[in-house]
C-alpha positions in Angstrom: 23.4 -26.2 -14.6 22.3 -26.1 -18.2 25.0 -23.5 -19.6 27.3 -26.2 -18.2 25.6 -29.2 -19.6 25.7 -27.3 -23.4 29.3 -26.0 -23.1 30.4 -29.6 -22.1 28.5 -31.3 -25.2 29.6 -28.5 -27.3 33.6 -29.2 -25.9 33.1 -32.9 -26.7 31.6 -32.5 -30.3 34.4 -29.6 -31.3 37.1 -31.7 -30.7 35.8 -34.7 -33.5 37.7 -35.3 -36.5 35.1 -36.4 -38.1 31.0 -36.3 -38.3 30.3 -39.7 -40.2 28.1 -41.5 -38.0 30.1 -44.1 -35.5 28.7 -45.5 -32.0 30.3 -42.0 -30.0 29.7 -39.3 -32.7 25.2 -40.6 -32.1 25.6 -40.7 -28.7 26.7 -37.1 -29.0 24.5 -36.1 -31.2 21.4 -37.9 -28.7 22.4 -36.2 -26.0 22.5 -32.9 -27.4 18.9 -33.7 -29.1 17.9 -34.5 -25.9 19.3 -31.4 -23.8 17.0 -29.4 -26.6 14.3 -31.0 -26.3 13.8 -31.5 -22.7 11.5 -29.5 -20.5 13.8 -26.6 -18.2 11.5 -23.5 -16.8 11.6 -21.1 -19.2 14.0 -18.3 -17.0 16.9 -20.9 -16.9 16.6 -21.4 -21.1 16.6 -18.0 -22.0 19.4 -17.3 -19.0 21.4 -20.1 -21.1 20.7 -18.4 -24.5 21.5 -15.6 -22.9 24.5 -15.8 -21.1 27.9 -14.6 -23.4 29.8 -18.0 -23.9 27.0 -20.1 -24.9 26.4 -17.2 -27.5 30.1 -17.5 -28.4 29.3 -21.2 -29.5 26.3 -20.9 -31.0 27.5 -20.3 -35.2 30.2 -22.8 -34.7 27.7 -25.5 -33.1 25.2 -24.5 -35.8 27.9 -25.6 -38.7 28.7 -28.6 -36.6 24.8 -29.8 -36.3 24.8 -29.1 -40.4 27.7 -31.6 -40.9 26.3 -34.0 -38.7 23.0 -34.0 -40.2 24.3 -34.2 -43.6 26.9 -37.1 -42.8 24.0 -39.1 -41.1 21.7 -38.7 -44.0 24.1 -39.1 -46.7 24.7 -42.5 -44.4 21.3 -43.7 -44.5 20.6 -42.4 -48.0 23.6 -44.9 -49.4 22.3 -48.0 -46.9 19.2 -47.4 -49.1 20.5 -46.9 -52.3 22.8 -50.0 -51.6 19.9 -52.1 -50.1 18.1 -55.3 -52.0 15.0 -53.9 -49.7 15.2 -49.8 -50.0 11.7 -49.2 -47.9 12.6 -51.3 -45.2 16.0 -49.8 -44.7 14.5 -46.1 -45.1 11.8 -47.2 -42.4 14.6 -48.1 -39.9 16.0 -44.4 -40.1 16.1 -43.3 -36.6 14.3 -40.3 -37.3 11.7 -41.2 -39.8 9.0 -41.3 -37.2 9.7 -37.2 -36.5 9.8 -36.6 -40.0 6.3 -38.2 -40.7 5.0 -35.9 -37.6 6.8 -33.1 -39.1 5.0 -33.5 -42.4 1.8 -34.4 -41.3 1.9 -30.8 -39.2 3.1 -28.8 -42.2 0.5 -30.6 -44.7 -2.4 -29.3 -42.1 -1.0 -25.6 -42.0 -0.6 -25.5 -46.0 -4.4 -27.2 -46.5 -5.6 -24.7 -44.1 -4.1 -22.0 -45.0 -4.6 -22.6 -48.9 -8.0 -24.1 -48.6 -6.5 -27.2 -50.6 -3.3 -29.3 -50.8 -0.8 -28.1 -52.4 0.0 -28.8 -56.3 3.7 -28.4 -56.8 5.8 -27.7 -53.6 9.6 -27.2 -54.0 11.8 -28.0 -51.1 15.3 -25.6 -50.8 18.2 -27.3 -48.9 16.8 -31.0 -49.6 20.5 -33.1 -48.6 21.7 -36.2 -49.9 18.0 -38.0 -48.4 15.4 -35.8 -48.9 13.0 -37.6 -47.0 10.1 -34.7 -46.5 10.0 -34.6 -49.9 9.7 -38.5 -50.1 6.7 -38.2 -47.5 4.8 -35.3 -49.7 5.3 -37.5 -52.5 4.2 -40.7 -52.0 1.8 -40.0 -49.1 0.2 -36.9 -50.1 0.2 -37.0 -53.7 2.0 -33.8 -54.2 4.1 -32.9 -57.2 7.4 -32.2 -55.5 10.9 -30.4 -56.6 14.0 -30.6 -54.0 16.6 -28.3 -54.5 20.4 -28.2 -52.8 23.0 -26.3 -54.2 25.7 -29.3 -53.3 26.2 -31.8 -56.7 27.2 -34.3 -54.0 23.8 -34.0 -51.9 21.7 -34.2 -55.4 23.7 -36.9 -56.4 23.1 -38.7 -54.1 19.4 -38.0 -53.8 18.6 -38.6 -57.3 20.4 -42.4 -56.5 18.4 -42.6 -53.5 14.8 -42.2 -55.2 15.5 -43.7 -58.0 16.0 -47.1 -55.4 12.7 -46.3 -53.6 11.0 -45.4 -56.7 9.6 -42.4 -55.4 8.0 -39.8 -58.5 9.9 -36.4 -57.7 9.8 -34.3 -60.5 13.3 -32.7 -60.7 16.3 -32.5 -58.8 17.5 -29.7 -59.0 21.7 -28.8 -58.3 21.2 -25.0 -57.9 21.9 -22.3 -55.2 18.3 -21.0 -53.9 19.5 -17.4 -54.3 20.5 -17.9 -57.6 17.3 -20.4 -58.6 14.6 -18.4 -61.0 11.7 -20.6 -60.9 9.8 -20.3 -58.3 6.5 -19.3 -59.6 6.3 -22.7 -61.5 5.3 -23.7 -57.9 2.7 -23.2 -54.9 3.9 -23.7 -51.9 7.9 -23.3 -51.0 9.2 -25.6 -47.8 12.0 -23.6 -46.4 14.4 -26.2 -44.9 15.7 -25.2 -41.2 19.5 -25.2 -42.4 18.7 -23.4 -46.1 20.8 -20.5 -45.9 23.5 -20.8 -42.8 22.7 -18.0 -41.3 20.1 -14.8 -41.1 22.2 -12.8 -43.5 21.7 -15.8 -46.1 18.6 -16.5 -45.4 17.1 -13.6 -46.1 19.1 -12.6 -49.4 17.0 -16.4 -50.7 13.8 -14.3 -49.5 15.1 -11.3 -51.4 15.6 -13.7 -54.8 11.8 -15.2 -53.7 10.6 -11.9 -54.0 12.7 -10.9 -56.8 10.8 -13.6 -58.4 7.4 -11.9 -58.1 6.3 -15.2 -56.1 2.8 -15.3 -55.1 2.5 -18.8 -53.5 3.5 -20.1 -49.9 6.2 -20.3 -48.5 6.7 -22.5 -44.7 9.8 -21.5 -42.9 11.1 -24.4 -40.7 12.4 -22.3 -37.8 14.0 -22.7 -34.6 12.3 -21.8 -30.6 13.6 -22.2 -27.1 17.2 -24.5 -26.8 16.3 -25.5 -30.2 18.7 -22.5 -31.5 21.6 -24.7 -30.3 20.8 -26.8 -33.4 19.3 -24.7 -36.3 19.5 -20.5 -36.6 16.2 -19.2 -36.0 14.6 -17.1 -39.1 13.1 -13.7 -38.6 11.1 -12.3 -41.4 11.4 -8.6 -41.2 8.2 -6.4 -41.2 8.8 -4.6 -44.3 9.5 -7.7 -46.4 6.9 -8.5 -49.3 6.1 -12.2 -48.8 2.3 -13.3 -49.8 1.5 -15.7 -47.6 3.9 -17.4 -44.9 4.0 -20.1 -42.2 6.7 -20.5 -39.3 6.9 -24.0 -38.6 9.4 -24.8 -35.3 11.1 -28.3 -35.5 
């Protein structure tokens, strides 16, 4: 029964001490990737979603997918800053090969929907390895910003590309509600765990707006069981946003 298969996951990942990656903390982790991604009939997913204590879960499992993320990538991102050979160690990052797709799917949308590639994209809630960034960088040619509002995360990002020698333009240490630029750039790439929940995310589309932004902005959102490991963003009607693409990853 999938509410049962999520609730057990969910018990065994609550009672960790710790996120930092370790041999039972990824297996975790891979099975619950793999309970979201797999193929159920749509009636049992959205009876799963549904059903009250699987709702009852869902913020606290959303904050533990966050730290798990972050943990792993601030792993990785030290392995590469540490590393006599940075590229080969960032090409061994378990999940560089759905990052690539990710990008790749996100670069089409933008050129079509612009008409061209972007010029300067900024990336909110970029983490200690801000590796779409990295990808826009140095395989599209795009002038790219990452923004986090955690000096650890930045840190350790600016040490990170500074190893690969990747050209980002600015790391930038700043809360996205409270960040006043945003015109100085084209396209915005709205990262899936910017903002922690609805009522966050969309005062960072109120300070967007605030900003008299007129370029694009790509939402990474959530669909289907993928709500167990990212809130799902819901623009309003009434909200004044140019242009705007949902991406679900």
């Amino acid at each position: 029964m999938l509410k049962s298969k999520i609730l057990s996951i969910y018990d065994e990942l609550s009672k960790l001490e710790s996120y930092e990656p370790c041999c039972y903390v990824n297996e975790l982790f891979s099975d619950l990737v793999s309970l979201v991604t797999h193929q159920y009939p749509e009636n049992e997913i959205n009876d799963a979603l549904d059903d009250k204590d699987v709702q009852s879960i869902i913020l606290n499992l959303h904050k533990i997918c966050a730290l798990g993320e972050y943990y792993l990538e601030n792993h990785w991102a030290e392995k590469i800053a540490e590393s006599s050979t940075p590229s080969e160690t960032l090409d061994i990052f378990p999940y560089k090969q759905n990052y690539l797709k990710l990008c790749n799917l996100e670069y089409q949308a933008l050129v079509s929907t612009k008409g061209k590639k972007p010029e300067s994209t900024i990336f909110l809630g970029a983490g200690p390895l801000p590796l779409s960034a990295i990808i826009f960088s140095s395989r599209y040619n795009i002038n790219c910003t990452v923004l986090d509002k955690s000096i650890e995360a930045c840190n350790q990002a600016k040490k990170t590309l500074d190893k690969l020698d990747i050209n980002i333009r600015d790391v930038i240490c700043m809360d996205s509600k409270e960040y006043q630029d945003y015109k100085n750039h084209d396209t915005i790439i709205f990262a899936a765990l910017n903002g922690r929940d609805q009522k966050e995310k969309l005062e960072i589309i109120k300070n967007i707006n605030k900003n008299n932004y007129n370029g694009i902005i790509l939402f990474r959102s959530s669909h289907s069981l993928r709500k167990l490991l990212y809130p799902e963003i819901r623009i309003p009607e009434d909200t004044k946003l140019r242009k705007e693409i949902e991406i679900h990853s």
